[in-house]
C-alpha positions in Angstrom: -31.5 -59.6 31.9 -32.8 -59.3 35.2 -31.1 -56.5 37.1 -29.2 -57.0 39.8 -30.2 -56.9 43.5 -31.0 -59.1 46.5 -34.6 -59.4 48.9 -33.1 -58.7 52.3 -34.9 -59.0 55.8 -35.4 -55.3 55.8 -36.9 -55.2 52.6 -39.2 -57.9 53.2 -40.6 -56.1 56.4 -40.9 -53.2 54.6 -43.2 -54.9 52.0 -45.4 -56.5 54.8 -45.9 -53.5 57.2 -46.5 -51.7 53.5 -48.9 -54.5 52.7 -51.1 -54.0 56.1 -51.1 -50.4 55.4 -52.7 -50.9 52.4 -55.4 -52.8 53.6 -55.9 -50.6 56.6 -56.4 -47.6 53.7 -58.6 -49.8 51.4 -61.1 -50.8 54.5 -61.1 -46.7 55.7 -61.6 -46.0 51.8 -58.6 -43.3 51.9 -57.8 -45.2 48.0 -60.5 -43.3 46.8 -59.6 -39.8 48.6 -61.7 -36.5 48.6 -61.6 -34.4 45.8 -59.7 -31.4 47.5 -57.3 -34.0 49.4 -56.7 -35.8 45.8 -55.8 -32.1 44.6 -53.5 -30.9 47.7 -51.5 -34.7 47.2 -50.9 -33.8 43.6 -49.7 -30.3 43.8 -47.4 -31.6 46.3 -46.2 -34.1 44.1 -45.5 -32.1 41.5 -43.4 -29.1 44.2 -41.5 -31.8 45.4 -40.4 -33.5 42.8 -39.6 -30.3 40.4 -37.8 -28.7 44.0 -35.5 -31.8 44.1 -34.5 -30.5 40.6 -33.8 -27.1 41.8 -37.0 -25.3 40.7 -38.2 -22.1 42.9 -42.2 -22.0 42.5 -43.7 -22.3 45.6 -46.8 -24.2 46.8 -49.2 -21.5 46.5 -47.8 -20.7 42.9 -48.1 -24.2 41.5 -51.8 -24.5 42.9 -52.5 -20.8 41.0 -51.2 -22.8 38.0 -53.3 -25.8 38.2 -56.0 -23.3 38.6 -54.5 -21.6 35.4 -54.0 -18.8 37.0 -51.0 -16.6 36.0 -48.2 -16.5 38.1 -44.8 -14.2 38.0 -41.8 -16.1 37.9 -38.4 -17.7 36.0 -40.1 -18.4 33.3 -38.7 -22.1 32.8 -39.8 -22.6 36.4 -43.2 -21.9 35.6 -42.7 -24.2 32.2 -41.8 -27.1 34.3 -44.6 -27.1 36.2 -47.2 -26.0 33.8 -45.3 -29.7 31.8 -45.6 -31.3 35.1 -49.6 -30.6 35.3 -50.3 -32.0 32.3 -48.4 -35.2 32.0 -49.6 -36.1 35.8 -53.2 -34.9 34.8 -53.0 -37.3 32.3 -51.3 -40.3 33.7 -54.3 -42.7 33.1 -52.9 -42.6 29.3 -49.3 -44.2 30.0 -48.6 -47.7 29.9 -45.6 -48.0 31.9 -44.2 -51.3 30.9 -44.5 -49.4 27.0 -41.2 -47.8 26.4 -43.0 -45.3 23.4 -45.7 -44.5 26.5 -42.5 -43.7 28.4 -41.1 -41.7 25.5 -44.4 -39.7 24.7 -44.3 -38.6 28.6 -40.6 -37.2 28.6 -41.3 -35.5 25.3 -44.7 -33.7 27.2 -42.5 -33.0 30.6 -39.4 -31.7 28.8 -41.3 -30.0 26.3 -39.7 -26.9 25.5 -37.0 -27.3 28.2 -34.7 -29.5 26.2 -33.4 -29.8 22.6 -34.9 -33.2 21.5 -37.7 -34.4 24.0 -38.7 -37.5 24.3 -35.2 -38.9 22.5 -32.4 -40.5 24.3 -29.3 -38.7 24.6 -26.2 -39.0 22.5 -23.7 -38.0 24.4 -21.7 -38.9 27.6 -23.0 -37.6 30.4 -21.5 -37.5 34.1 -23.0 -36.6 37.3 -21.3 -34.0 39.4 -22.1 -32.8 43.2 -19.9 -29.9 44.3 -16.6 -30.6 42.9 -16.6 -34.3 42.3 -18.2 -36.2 39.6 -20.5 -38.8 41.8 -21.5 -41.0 38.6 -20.7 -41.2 35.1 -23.5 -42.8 33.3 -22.7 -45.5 30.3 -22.1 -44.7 26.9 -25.0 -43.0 24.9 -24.3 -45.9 22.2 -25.7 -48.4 25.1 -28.5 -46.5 26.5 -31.1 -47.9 23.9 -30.2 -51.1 24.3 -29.9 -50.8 28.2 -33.6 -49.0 28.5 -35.1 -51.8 26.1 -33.5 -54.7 28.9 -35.1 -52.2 31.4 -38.8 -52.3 29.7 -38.5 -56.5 29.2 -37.6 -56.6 33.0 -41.1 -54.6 33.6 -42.4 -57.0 31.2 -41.5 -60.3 32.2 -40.5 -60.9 35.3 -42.4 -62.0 37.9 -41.1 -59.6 40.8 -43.8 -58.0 43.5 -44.7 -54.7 41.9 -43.4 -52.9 44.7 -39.7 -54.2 44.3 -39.5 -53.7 40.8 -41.2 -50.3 40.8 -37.6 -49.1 42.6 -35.5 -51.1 40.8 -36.9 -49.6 37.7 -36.7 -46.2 39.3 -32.7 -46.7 40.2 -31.3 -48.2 36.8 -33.3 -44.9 35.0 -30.8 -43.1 37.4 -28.1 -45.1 36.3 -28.4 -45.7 33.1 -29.3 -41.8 32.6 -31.0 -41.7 29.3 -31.8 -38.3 28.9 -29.7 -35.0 28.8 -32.0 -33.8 31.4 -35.3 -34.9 33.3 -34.2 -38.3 34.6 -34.8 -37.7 38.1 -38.7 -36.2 37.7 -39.4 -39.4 35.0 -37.6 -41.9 37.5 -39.9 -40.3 40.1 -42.8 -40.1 37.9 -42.6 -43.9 36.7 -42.3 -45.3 39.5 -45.5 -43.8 40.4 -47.4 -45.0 37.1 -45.8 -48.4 38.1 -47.2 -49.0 41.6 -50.3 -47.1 40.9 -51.7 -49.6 38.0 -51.9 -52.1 41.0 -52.3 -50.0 43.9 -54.7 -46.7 42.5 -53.7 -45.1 45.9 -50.6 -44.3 44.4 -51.7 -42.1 42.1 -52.3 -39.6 44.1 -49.8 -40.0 46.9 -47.0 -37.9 47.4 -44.3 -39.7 48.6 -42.3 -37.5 47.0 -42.0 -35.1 49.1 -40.3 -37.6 51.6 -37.7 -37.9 48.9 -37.7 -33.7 49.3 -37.3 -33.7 52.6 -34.3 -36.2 52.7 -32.6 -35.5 49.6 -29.2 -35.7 50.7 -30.1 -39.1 51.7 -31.5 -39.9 48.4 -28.8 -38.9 46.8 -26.5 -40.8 49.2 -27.6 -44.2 48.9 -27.6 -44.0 45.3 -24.1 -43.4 45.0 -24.0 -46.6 47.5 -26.3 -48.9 45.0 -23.5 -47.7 42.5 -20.4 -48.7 44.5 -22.1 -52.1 45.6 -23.3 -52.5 41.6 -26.9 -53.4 42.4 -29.6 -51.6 43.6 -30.2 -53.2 46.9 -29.9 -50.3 49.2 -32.1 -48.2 47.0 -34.8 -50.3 47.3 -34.8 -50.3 50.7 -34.6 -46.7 51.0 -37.2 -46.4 48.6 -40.0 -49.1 50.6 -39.1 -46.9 53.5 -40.5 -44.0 51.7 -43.1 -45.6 50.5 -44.2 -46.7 54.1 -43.6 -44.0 55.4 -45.7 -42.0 52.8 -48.9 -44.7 53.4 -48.1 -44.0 57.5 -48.8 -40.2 57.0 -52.0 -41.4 54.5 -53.8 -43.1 57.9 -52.7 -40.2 60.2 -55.5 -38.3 58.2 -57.6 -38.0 60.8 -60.0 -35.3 59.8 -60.8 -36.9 56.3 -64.7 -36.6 56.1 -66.3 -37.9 53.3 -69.2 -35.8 51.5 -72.0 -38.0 49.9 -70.7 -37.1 46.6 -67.5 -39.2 47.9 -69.4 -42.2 49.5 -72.0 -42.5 45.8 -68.4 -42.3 43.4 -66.9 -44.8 45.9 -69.4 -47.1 45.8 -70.6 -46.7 42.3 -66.3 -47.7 41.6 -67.0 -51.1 43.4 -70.5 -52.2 42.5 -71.7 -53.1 38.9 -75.3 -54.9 39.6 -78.4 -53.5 41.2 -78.1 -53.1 44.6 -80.2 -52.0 48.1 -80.0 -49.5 50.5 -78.5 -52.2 52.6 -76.0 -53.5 50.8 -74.8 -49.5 50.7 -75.0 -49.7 54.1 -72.6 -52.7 54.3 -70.2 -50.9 52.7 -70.6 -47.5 54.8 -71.0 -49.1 58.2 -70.8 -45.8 60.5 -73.9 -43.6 58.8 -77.4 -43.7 59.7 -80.3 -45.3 57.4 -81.6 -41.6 56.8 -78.1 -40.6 55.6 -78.0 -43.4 53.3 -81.1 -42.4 52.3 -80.3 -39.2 51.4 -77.1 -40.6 49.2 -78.9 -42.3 47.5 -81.6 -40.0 46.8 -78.9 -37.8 45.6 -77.8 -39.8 43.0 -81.0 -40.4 41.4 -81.4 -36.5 41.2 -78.0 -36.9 39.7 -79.1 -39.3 37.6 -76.1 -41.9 38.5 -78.7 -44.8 39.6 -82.1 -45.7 38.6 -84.8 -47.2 41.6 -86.7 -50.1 40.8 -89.5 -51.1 43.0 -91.0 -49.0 46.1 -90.6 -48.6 49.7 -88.9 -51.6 51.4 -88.3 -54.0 48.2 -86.8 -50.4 46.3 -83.5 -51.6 44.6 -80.7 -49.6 42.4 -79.2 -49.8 38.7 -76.7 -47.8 37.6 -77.2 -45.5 35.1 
């Protein structure tokens, strides 16, 4: 069954002005980001997400971590994030409309955290803020049958990628499958979701615009469950999401080192190619510049010249 929710006006400008943004960061090639920025965007990720969840490490800590450096600290602190760093270093491996994929990555991100990772709960479960329980999740003998409607929703229908990516994200929250860890996979999936058709996602950390307005977050989904769909969600979410993409394109310092202009271009191209057509591509460097690319990746042994001088072509290796 398809869950339920309506397309307002607001969420359909929010998929258009997400939609130019998009294109604006494909044509500036900010979808195929710098090593170090791709690195900062992920550490972030993984700070803001666990810090919605109440965990203590700081930025500086986390980034000792991914370095494998040790760090002093609540030891399940450090535990989440040293889980964190591995299931996002190996997101590539997920299929997110597989609900075993989804399994295997709750079992690697509560690992060691939680009785029986990677298993749905069996009990009730309510959700309380302060004094007041905000949501009681259904019974634990629906929950498998609810996450496999969930999965055949991903499946089948033919929603925009972007809408369904929050609509999955919402009913996780709802539907609360596990003991613990349903905010951070909600988070998480909804990342693997938009990122298999939009690879800037996979590195964009537009969770920490959920950390900064969390009490907000939370807010409007207590109001998806009052109204019983997730409308409002998803527009909070595509605001994020916008939002997120906005602060992308206010990179204004982004330079791009040869070795990022060769890996971009070797990502598009798969036949032999000139210096011009390298050119085409990188319209604001000089002939000697491209030159000098591609004389690099020779020397790196990425592409192979065929011919000399002015006819000179280029295969990939």
């Amino acid at each position: 069954m398809k869950p339920p929710y309506s397309i307002t006006p607001q969420i359909l400008k929010s998929i258009s002005e997400i939609s130019i943004k998009i294109g604006e960061i494909n044509a500036n090639y900010l979808n195929k980001q710098s090593p170090q920025l791709r690195k900062s965007n992920r550490i972030k990720t993984i700070h803001s997400s666990l810090q919605i969840e109440g965990n203590s490490l700081s930025i500086d800590q986390i980034t000792a971590l991914v370095e494998n450096k040790r760090v002093i600290g609540p030891k399940k602190d450090v535990k989440e994030v040293v889980n964190a760093i591995e299931v996002y270093d190996s997101l590539h491996t997920y299929n997110s409309i597989n609900e075993k994929s989804f399994l295997k990555a709750h079992k690697l991100l509560m690992n060691g955290l939680v009785t029986n990772p990677g298993k749905y709960r069996t009990t009730g479960v309510g959700i309380v803020k302060g004094s007041q329980v905000k949501h009681i999740a259904p019974p634990a003998s629906n929950v498998s049958y609810l996450m496999k409607d969930l999965f055949s929703y991903l499946k089948s229908n033919k929603e925009l990628t972007l809408i369904k990516s929050s609509v999955f994200h919402y009913e996780l929250e709802f539907i609360h499958p596990f003991s613990d860890g349903n905010g951070r996979m909600g988070r998480l999936w909804q990342t693997l979701i938009l990122m298999n058709e939009f690879p800037v996602f996979e590195f964009l950390p537009f969770e920490t615009l959920i950390s900064k307005k969390q009490k907000e977050y939370y807010k409007v989904l207590s109001k998806s469950d009052k109204a019983g769909n997730s409308t409002a969600f998803i527009e909070f979410m595509l605001k994020i999401i916008d939002d997120s993409l906005g602060q992308l394109l206010q990179y204004k310092n982004r330079i791009m080192t040869d070795i990022d202009r060769i890996e971009y271009y070797l990502s598009l191209w798969q036949k032999e190619f000139s210096r011009k057509d390298y050119m085409n591509i990188f319209k604001d460097i000089s002939s000697a510049t491209a030159s000098r690319d591609l004389n690099k990746a020779i020397k790196l042994k990425k592409i192979t010249p065929i011919g000399t001088k002015n006819t000179t072509k280029y295969k990939i290796t």
